[in-house]
N, C-alpha and C positions, 0 to 999 in steps of 0.2 A: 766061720764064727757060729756059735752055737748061740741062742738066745735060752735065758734058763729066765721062768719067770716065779717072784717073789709073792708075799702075802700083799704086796700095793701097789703090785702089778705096773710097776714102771720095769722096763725089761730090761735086763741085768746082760752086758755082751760079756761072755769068755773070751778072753782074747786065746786063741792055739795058730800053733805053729801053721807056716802054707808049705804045703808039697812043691814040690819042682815042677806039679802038672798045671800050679795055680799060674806059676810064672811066666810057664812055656805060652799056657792061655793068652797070660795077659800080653805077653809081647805079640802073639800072633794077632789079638786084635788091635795092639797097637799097630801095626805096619800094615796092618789091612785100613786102618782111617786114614794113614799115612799117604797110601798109592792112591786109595779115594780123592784124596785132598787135591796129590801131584793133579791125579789124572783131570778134576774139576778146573783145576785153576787155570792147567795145558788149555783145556778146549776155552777158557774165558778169553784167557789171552789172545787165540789164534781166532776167537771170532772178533775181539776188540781188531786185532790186526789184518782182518778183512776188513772189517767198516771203514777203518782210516785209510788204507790203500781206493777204497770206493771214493773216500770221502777228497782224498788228496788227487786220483784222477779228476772229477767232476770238478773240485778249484783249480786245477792246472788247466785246463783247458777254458775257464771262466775270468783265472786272472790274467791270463793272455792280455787280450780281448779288453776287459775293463780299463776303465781310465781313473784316476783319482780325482775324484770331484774340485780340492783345493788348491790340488799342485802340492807340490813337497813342501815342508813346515820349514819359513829361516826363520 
Protein backbone atom coordinates (compact mmCIF):
# COMPACT_ATOMS: atom_id res chain seq x y z
CA UNK A 1 0.00 0.00 0.00
CA UNK A 2 1.20 3.18 -1.15
CA UNK A 3 0.30 6.24 0.85
CA UNK A 4 -0.17 9.37 -1.79
CA UNK A 5 -0.63 12.53 0.29
CA UNK A 6 -3.28 15.43 -0.85
CA UNK A 7 -3.56 19.28 -0.37
CA UNK A 8 -5.27 18.55 3.60
CA UNK A 9 -3.03 16.19 4.08
CA UNK A 10 -5.34 13.39 5.50
CA UNK A 11 -3.54 10.37 3.65
CA UNK A 12 -5.05 8.96 0.88
CA UNK A 13 -4.28 4.50 0.88
CA UNK A 14 -4.04 3.11 -2.90
CA UNK A 15 -5.34 0.19 -2.44
CA UNK A 16 -2.80 -2.52 -5.12
CA UNK A 17 -2.71 -5.75 -5.79
CA UNK A 18 -0.29 -8.31 -2.93
CA UNK A 19 2.29 -10.53 -4.61
CA UNK A 20 2.41 -14.20 -3.74
CA UNK A 21 5.59 -13.09 -1.52
CA UNK A 22 3.05 -10.82 0.63
CA UNK A 23 1.13 -14.06 1.40
CA UNK A 24 3.90 -16.66 1.65
CA UNK A 25 5.11 -13.84 4.42
CA UNK A 26 2.02 -13.65 5.98
CA UNK A 27 1.40 -17.44 6.51
CA UNK A 28 5.08 -17.96 7.53
CA UNK A 29 4.49 -15.60 10.42
CA UNK A 30 1.19 -16.98 10.93
CA UNK A 31 2.50 -20.51 11.99
CA UNK A 32 5.46 -19.19 13.49
CA UNK A 33 2.74 -17.51 16.43
CA UNK A 34 1.12 -20.59 16.04
CA UNK A 35 4.08 -23.26 17.27
CA UNK A 36 4.81 -20.13 19.76
CA UNK A 37 1.40 -20.50 21.16
CA UNK A 38 1.58 -24.70 21.01
CA UNK A 39 4.98 -24.69 22.32
CA UNK A 40 3.84 -21.94 25.44
CA UNK A 41 0.79 -23.41 26.32
CA UNK A 42 2.83 -27.36 26.12
CA UNK A 43 5.25 -26.13 28.90
CA UNK A 44 1.98 -24.29 30.91
CA UNK A 45 0.26 -27.31 31.04
CA UNK A 46 3.13 -29.58 31.93
CA UNK A 47 4.27 -27.32 34.66
CA UNK A 48 0.41 -26.85 35.96
CA UNK A 49 0.80 -30.81 35.73
CA UNK A 50 3.77 -31.01 38.12
CA UNK A 51 2.27 -28.85 40.79
CA UNK A 52 -0.89 -31.04 40.84
CA UNK A 53 0.95 -34.29 40.98
CA UNK A 54 3.17 -32.44 44.02
CA UNK A 55 0.21 -31.13 45.15
CA UNK A 56 -2.03 -34.63 45.05
CA UNK A 57 1.28 -36.63 46.68
CA UNK A 58 1.47 -34.18 49.78
CA UNK A 59 -2.77 -34.75 50.08
CA UNK A 60 -2.48 -38.53 49.70
CA UNK A 61 -0.22 -38.98 52.18
CA UNK A 62 -2.05 -36.16 54.51
CA UNK A 63 -5.57 -37.56 53.94
CA UNK A 64 -4.55 -40.87 55.10
CA UNK A 65 -3.85 -39.93 58.26
CA UNK A 66 -6.49 -37.17 58.89
CA UNK A 67 -9.80 -37.79 60.58
CA UNK A 68 -12.89 -35.66 59.81
CA UNK A 69 -13.62 -33.49 62.54
CA UNK A 70 -17.80 -34.13 62.26
CA UNK A 71 -18.10 -37.68 61.08
CA UNK A 72 -19.91 -38.15 57.80
CA UNK A 73 -23.06 -35.68 57.24
CA UNK A 74 -26.85 -37.84 57.74
Amino acid sequence: MTMKFQGNCIPQFKQQDYDIIDYILFFIILLTFLVVYAILSYLILYALKLATDKLKKSFSVSASTMRIPNGPAR
